[in-house]
C-alpha positions in Angstrom: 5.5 21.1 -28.6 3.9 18.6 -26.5 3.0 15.3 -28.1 0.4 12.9 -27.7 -0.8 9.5 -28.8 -3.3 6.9 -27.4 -3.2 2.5 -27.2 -6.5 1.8 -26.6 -8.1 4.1 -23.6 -4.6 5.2 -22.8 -4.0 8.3 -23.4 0.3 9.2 -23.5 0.8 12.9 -23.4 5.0 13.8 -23.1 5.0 17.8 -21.6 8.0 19.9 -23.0 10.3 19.4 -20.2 10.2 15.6 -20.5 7.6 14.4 -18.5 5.4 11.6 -19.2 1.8 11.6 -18.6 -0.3 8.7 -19.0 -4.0 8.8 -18.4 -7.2 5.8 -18.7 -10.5 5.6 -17.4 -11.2 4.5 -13.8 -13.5 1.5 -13.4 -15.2 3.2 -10.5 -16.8 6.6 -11.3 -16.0 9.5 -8.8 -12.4 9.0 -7.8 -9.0 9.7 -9.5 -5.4 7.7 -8.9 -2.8 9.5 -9.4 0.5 7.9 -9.3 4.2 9.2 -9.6 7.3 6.4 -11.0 10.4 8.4 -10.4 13.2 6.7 -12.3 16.0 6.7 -9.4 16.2 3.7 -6.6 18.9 2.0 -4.9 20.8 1.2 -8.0 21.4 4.7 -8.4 23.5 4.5 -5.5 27.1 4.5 -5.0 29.6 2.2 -2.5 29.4 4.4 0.8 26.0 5.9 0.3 23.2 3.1 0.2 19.7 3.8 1.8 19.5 7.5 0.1 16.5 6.8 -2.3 14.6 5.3 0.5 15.2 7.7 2.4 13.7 10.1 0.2 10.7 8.5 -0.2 10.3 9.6 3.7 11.8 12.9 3.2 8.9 13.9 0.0 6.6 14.4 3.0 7.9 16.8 5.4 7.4 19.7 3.6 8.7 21.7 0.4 8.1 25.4 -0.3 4.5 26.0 0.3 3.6 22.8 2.2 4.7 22.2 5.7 6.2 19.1 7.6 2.8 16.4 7.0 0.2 18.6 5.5 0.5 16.2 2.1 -0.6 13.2 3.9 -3.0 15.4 6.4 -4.4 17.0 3.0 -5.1 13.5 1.4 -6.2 12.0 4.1 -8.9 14.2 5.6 -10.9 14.2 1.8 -10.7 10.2 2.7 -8.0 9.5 0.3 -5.3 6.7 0.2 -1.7 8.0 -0.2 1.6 6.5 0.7 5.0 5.8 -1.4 7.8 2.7 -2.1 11.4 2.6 -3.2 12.9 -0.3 -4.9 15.9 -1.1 -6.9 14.8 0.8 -10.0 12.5 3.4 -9.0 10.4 5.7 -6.3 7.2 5.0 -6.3 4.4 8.1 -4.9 0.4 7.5 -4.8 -2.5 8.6 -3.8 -6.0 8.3 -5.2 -8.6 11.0 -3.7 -12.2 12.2 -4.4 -12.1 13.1 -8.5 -13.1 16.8 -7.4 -9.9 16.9 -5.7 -7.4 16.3 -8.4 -6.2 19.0 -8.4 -5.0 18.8 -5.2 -3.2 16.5 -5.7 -1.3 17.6 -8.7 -0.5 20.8 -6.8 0.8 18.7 -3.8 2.7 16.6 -6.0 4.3 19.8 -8.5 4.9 21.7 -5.6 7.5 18.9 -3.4 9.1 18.4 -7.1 9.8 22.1 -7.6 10.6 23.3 -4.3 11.4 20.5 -2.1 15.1 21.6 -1.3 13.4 24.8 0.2 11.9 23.4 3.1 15.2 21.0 3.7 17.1 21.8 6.8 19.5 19.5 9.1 16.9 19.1 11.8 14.6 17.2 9.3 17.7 15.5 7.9 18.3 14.2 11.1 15.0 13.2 12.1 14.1 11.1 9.2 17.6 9.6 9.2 16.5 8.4 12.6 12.7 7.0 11.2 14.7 5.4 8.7 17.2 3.8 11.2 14.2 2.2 13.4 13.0 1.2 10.5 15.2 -0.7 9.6 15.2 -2.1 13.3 12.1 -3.0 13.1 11.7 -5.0 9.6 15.8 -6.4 9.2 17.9 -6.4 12.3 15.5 -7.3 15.0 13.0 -9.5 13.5 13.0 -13.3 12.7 14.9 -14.2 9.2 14.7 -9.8 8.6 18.2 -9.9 7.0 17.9 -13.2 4.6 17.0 -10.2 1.6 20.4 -8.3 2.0 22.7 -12.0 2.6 20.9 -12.9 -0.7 21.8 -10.2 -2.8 25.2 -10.1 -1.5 25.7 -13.3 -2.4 23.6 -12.9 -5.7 25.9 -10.2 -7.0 29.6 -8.9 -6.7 31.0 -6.5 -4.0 30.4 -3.2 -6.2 27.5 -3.9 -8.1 24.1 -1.6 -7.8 21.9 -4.5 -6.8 24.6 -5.8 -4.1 22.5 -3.8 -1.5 19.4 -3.5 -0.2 17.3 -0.3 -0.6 17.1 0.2 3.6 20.9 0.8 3.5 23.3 0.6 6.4 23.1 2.4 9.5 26.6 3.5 8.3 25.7 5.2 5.7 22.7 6.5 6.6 24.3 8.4 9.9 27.2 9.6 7.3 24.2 11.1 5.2 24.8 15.3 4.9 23.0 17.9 4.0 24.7 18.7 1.0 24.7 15.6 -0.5 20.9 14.8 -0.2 20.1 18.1 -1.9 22.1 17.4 -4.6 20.9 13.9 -4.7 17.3 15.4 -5.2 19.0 17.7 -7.9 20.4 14.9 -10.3 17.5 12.5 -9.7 14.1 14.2 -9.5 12.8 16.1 -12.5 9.7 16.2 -14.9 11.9 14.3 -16.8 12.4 11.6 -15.1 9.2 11.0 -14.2 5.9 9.1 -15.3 3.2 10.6 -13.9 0.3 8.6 -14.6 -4.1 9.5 -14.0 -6.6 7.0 -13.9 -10.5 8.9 -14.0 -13.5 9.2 -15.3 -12.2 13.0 -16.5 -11.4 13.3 -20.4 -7.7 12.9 -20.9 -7.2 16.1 -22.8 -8.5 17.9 -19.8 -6.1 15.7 -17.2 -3.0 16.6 -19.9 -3.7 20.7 -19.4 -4.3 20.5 -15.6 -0.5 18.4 -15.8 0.3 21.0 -17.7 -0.8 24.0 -15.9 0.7 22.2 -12.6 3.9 20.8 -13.8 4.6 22.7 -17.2 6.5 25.2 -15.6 9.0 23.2 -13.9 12.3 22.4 -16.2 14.1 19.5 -17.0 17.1 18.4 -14.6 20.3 20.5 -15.8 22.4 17.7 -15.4 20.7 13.5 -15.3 22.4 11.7 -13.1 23.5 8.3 -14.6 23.0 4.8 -13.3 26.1 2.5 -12.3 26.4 -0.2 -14.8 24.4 -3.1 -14.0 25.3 -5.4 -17.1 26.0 -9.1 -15.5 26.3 -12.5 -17.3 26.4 -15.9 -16.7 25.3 -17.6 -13.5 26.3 -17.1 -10.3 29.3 -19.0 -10.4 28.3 -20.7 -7.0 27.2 -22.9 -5.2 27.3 -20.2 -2.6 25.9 -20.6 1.1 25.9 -18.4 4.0 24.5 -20.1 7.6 23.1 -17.8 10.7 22.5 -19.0 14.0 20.5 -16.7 15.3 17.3 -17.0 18.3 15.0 -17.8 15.1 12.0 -20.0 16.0 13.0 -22.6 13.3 15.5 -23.5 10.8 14.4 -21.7 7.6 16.3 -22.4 3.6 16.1 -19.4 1.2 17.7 -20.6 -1.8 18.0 -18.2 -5.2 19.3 -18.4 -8.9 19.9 -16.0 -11.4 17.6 -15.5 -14.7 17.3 -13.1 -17.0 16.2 -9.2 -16.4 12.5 -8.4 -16.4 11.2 -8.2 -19.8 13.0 -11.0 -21.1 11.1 -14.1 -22.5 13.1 -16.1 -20.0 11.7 -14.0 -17.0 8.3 -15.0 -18.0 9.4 -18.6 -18.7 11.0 -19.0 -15.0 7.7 -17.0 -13.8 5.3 -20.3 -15.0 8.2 -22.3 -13.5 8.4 -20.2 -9.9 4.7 -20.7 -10.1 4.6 -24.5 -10.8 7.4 -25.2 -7.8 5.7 -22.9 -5.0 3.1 -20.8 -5.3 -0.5 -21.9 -3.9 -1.6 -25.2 -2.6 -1.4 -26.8 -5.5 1.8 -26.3 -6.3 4.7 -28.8 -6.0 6.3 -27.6 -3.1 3.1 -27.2 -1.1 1.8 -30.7 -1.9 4.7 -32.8 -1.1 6.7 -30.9 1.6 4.1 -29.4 3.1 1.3 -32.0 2.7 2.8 -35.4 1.9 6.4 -34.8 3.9 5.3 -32.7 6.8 8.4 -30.7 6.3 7.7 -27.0 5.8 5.3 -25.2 7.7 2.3 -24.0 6.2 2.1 -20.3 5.4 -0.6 -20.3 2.7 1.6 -17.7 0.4 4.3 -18.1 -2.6 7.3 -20.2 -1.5 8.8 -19.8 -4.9 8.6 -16.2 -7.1 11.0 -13.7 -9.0 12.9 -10.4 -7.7 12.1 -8.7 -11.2 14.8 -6.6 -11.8 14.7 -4.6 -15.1 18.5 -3.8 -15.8 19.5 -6.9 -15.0 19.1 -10.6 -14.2 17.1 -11.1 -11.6 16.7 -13.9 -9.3 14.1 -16.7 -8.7 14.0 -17.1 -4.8 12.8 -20.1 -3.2 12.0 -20.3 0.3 10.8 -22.1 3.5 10.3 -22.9 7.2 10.6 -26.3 8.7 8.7 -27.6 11.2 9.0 -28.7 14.3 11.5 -31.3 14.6 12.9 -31.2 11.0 16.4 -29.8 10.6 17.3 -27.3 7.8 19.7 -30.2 6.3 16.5 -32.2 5.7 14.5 -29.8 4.9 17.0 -28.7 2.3 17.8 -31.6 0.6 14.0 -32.1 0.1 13.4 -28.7 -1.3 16.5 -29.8 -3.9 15.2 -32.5 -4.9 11.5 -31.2 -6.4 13.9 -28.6 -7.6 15.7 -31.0 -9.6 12.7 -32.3 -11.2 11.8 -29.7 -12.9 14.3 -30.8 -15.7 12.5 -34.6 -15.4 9.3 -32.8 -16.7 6.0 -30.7 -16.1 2.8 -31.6 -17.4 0.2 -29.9 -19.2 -2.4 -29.0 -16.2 0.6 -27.6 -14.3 1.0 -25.3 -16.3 -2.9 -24.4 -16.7 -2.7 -23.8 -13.2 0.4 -21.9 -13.4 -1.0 -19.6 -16.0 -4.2 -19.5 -14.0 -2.6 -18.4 -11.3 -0.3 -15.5 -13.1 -3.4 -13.9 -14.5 -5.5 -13.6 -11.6 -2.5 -11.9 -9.5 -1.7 -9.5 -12.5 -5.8 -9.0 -12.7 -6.0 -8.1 -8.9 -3.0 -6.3 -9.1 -5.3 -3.8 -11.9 -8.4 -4.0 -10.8 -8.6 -0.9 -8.9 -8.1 2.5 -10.1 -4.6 3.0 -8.1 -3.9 -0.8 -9.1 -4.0 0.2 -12.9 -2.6 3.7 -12.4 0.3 2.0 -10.7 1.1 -1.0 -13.8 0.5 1.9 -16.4 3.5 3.9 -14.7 5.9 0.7 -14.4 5.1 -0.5 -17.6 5.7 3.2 -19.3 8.9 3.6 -17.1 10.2 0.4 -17.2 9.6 -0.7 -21.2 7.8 2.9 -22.5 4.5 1.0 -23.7 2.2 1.3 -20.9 0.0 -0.9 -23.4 1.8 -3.8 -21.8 -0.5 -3.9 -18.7 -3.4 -5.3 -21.2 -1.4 -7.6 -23.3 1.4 -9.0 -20.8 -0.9 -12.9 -19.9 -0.6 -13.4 -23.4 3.2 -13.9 -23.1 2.9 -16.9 -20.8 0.3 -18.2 -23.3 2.8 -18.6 -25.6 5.0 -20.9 -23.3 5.2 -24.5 -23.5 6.3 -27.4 -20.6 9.2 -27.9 -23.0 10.5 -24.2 -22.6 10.0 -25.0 -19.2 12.5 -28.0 -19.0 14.8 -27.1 -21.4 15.1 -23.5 -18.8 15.3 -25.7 -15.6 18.2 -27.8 -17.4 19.9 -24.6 -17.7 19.1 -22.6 -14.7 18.4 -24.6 -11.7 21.9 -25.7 -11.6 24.2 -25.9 -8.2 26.4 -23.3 -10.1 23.6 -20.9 -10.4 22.7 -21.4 -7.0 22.7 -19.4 -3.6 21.7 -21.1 -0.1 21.2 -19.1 2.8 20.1 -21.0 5.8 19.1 -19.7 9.2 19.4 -22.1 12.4 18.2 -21.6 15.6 20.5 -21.0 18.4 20.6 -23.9 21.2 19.2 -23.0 24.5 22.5 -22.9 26.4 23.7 -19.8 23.4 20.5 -18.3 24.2 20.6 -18.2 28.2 23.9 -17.0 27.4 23.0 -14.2 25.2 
């Protein structure tokens, strides 16, 4: 039997082959977000075979059994409606918000690749999205300014092995060893109904969204086999300090420091997410006023310079990052970022961490103030902890946070053996003629 409950206006609906409908009302009439958490990313993959759940979230749209190669965007898009998809450590992530008339649409698109996908999977489109994927990766890691400071990080954040020691690009080597056989089995183990959240936001009562699910996705079974996830489990700090240097033609020297915290979830998450927010984020941040504005250090780039990779199953990190200018070299620039870091443990005052609070609610407010917004925090929030309640309530943990769980968590974690340092210097002009 199907089951079904309701916190609030949610409306949680679990379909007899495991998947997980949520539904709320859209704060704009007329439209309806529907969004799609898979729970398979790139810690679902193995040594030798990195890059595969991204590259799935580019091979979802070229076609299943009754949809050819682009007619899912080409359907979306010519009713004027917004679809695209993600991949990140911990899941795959598929949207679109269209017209309410055409819902059902929509769920037929989206039943339809789930079901039948591996039918319309041959080499040739193996090979070309292997290829998309490859210049992707050109384009936003290996031929852009700083593109690869992400992967040095997390290989440097955790050990040789561990399902968060990679990027979710992957390596060209493993994406040109990709085969057939294993990327339909890889769509096998990972996507089924149940393991998905499948969430509605509309204006449509939520017992008629839970029988057009049903009607759409009902018939589909559960995964015969669920493939597992690598264990993640890590504790401790990093066991640094650890520091990697690349000269490379970069236009200045830039400093991305990180330290371990505890997984998303955890109290400590939210208390280093006041303290990311109290270092670097906004101009009235620490960071921003002194380096930036006092010093004349860092350049000015009007966005966070301090913020949290939040990883779920396990710790993530606090990064902290910036770009000198001209005439300041990364050794100065460095040290100064250190030292506000350092302080920290001296101390925060009471309107810091207004402002900090301030500045946490009005991102997580933005981030659900449109109907695929909130679609998108109900499905992480039901994947991720099962209480998609959490998008409502989750500002009053930092409420509950004072500037003394602050210090006493920057004694602790903002320590040189939690740290990682990678630093990028430019290359001199005599390496570059040479180059």
């Amino acid at each position: 039997m199907a089951t079904n409950g309701a916190v609030g206006q949610i409306g949680q609906f679990t379909l007899d082959n495991g998947l997980r409908l949520v539904t709320a009302p859209a704060a704009t009439g007329q439209v309806a977000a529907v969004n799609l958490w898979y729970g398979v990313g790139s810690r679902h993959e193995v040594p030798g075979r990195t890059g595969f759940a991204h590259l799935f979230e580019h091979l979802m749209f070229q076609g299943s059994g009754n949809v050819s190669k682009g007619a899912h965007f080409d359907a979306v898009e010519r009713l004027g409606g917004d679809i695209n998809a993600s991949t990140s450590t911990d899941r795959t992530n598929y949207y679109e918000t269209v017209p309410e008339h055409a819902l059902d649409l929509a769920l037929w698109l989206e039943a339809d690749r789930l079901a039948t996908l591996r039918e319309g999977m041959t080499q040739e489109v193996l090979d070309n999205q292997r290829d998309v994927v490859k210049n992707e990766r050109r384009q936003r890691y290996d031929n852009v300014p700083y593109g690869t400071a992400f992967e040095r990080i997390l290989r440097l954040g955790y050990p040789e092995g561990h399902p968060y020691h990679h990027s979710t690009i992957g390596s060209m080597a493993d994406l040109d060893a990709a085969d057939l056989d294993y990327v339909l089995s890889f769509h096998e183990r990972h996507y089924g109904p149940d393991n998905l959240v499948l969430t509605v936001v509309s204006d449509l009562d939520p017992g008629d969204v839970h029988e057009r699910v049903k009607r759409y996705f009902g018939g589909i079974p559960a995964r015969e086999v669920a493939a597992e996830a690598p264990d993640a489990a890590l504790e401790g700090p990093i066991g640094g300090p650890f520091r990697e240097t690349v000269t490379e033609p970069v236009p200045a020297p830039a400093v991305f420091l990180g330290y371990r915290v505890a997984p998303y979830g955890d109290r400590e998450f939210d208390v280093m997410s006041l303290t990311s927010a109290i270092l670097g984020q906004g101009q009235g941040s620490r960071l921003y006023r002194r380096l930036v504005v006092e010093r004349g250090l860092a350049n000015d780039d009007g966005g966070a310079s301090a913020d949290l990779l939040p990883f779920r199953y396990t710790p993530s990190l606090m990064l902290v990052s910036m770009i000198a200018r001209e005439g300041v070299s990364g050794d100065e620039l460095e040290a100064a970022i250190l030292e506000e870091v350092a302080a920290l443990a001296d101390g925060v005052t009471e309107e810091e961490l207004e402002r900090a609070r301030a500045v946490l609610e009005r991102d997580h407010l933005q981030s659900v103030s449109t109907p695929g917004g909130l679609a998108d925090s109900l499905g992480s929030h039901t994947q991720l902890f099962d209480d998609p309640g959490l998008v409502y309530t989750w500002p009053q943990r930092w409420a509950e946070i004072s500037t003394d769980d602050i210090v006493a968590a920057a004694k602790r974690i903002l320590t040189a053996e939690n740290r990682l340092a990678v630093r990028f210097e430019p290359e001199s002009q005599s390496e570059t003629a040479e180059a």
